[in-house]
N, C-alpha and C positions, 0 to 999 in steps of 0.2 A: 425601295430605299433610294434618296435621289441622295441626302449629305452625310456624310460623317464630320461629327467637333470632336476633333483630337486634343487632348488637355493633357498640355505637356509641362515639367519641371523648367521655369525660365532662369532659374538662378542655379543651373546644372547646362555649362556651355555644351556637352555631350549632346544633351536633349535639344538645345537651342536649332545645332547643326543638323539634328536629326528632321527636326521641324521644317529648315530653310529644304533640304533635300527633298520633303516632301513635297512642298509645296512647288518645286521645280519641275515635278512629276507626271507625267499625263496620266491623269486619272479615269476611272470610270463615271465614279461618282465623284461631286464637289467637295471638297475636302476645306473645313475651315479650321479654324485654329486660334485656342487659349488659351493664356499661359495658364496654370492651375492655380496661382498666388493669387489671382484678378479680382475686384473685387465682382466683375459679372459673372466670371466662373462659380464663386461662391453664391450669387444671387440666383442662377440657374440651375448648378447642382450640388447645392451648400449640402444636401441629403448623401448624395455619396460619398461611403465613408473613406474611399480612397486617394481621396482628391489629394493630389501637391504628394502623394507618397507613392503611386504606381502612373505606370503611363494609361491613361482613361479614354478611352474612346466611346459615343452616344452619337444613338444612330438619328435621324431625325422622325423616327418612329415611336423612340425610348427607348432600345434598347443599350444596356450598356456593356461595354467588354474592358477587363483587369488585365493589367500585366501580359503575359505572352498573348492571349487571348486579343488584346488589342493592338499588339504591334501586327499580328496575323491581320485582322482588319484592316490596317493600313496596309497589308501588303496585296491583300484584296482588293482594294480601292483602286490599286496601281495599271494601268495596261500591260506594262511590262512585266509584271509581279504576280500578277493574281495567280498564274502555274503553281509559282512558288508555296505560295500560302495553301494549295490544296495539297500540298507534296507533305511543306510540313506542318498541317494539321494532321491528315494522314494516323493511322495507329502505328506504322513504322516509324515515323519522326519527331510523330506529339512533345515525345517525353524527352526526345533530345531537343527541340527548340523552346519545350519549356525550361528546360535546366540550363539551356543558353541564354535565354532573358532574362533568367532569376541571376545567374551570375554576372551578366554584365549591367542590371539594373541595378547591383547591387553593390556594383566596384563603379561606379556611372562620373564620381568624383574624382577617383582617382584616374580612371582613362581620359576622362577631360581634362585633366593636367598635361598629357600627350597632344593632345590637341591647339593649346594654347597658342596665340601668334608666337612667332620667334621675339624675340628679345634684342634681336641683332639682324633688324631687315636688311641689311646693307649686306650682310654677308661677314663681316669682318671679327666675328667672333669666332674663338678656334675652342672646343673643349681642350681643357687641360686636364692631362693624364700623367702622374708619376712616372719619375724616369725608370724605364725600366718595367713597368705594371706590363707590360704587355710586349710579347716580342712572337713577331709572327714569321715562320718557315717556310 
C-alpha cells in the first residue's frame, strides 16, 4: 500500500481542520485528500454508500475503511501515530474508540462551533455575564 484518499466532510470545519492536520503529518504512506461533496470524489467512488456521511478512507489497492475504521487508517498512515492505531484497534480499546468516533462524528457540527475564528481577533471583546451569575471564593 503506497496511498491512502481520505474523503473527508468539507462543509463540516471540524473535518476541514482535521484534514489540514493531516496533511501536516509525516506520514508512512502518501496521504491524499477529497472533499466528499467533489464532483471527482463522486466520479471515483460515486459506488460507496457512505460518501459526504462517514469519514471514507480507500486504499490505492481498493480497499475501503468507514467511520472509526478509517480514522484508525489515518492514524496508521501517521509516523507518529501508527502505535496509536494498533493500541486502539486492539480488543481492549476497539469498542472504546469506536464509540468515540461515533460520538464525536456525530456531534462533528456542533464541536465545530468551538472551533470557529473568534469574532473579536483584536481581543477587545469581553463575555458578558449577569451581575451576580457567578461569584467565585
Amino acid at each position: 500500500m503506497r496511498r491512502l484518499t481520505v474523503l473527508y466532510d468539507e462543509a463540516c470545519p471540524l473535518c476541514v481542520r482535521c484534514r489540514a492536520w493531516l496533511a501536516e503529518q509525516p506520514a508512512f504512506v502518501d496521504l491524499s485528500f477529497l472533499a466528499s461533496g467533489s464532483a471527482e470524489a463522486r466520479a471515483r467512488y460515486g459506488a460507496v454508500p457512505w460518501l459526504g456521511a462517514e469519514l471514507v478512507v480507500v486504499s490505492d489497492a481498493g480497499d475501503v475503511w468507514v467511520g472509526a475504521a478509517a480514522f484508525l487508517m489515518c492514524l496508521w498512515a501517521l509516523v507518529d501515530y501508527r502505535e496509536w492505531s494498533y493500541r486502539l484497534s486492539g480488543p481492549s480499546f476497539a469498542p472504546l474508540a469506536e464509540r468515540f468516533f461515533h460520538a464525536l462524528s456525530s456531534r462533528r457540527r456542533r464541536i465545530a462551533a468551538f472551533l470557529e475564528p473568534s469574532r473579536c481577533p483584536d481581543g477587545s471583546c469581553r463575555a458578558m455575564h449577569p451581575a451576580g451569575a457567578h461569584s467565585y471564593r
